[in-house]
N, C-alpha and C positions, 0 to 999 in steps of 0.2 A: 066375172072377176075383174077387177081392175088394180093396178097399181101403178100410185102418185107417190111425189116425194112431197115432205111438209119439212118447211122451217120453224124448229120451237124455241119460243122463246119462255126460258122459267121463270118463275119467282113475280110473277105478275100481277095484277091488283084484280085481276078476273079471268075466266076461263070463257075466251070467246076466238073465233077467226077471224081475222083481219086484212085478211089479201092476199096477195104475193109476194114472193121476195124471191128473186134469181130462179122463175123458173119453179116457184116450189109453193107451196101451197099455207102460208103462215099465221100460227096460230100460238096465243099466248095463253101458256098454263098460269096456276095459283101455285102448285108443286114444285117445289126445291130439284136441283138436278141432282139428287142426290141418293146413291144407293138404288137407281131404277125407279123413285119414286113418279118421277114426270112421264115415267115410260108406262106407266101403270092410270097415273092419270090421265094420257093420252088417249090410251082405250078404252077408257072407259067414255071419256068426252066425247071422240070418235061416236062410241058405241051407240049413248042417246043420239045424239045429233044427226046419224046416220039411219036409226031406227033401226039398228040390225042386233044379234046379241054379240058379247066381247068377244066369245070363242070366233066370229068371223074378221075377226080384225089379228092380221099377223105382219109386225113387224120382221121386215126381211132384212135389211139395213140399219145401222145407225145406233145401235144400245146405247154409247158413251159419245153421241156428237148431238148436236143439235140440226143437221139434215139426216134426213131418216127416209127410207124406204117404206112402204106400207102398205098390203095388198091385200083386199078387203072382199072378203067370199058373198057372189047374190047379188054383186051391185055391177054397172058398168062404170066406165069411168065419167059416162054424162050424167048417168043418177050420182053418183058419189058428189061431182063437182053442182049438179042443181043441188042436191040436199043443204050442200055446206056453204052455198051461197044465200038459199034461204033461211039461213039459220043465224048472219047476223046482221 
């Protein structure tokens, strides 16, 4: 199990990871922050990207901010951080 913090940035022109930012692991949605919408498309993007299913992706932090906690069941925090670095 591992858990990282991710900076999201919404409303973006693609749904891809981009680096870091302060320590946190950032990633720009297509989804509106609106109404949980980026928070739903977070896990899902997670979900491929990581190869695991959404049910193992659990937001523990962050509903209504843009740094977010997230602890991701099956992975360690070196698979998590290889996968998402291969991924863009």
């Amino acid at each position: 199990m591992a858990t990282l913090r991710f900076h999201i940035v919404p409303n973006a022109k693609s749904d891809k990871v981009v680096g870091e930012h302060d320590n946190a692991i950032k990633i720009k949605l297509r989804a509106p922050a609106v109404e949980g919408k980026a928070n739903v498309a977070l896990r899902c993007f997670l979900a491929e990207k990581l190869k695991v299913p959404e049910r193992a992706i659990i937001l523990q932090h962050g509903q209504r901010s843009r740094q977010k906690v997230i602890r991701v069941e099956g992975l360690s925090e070196e698979e998590l951080r290889a996968r998402l670095a291969t991924s863009h």
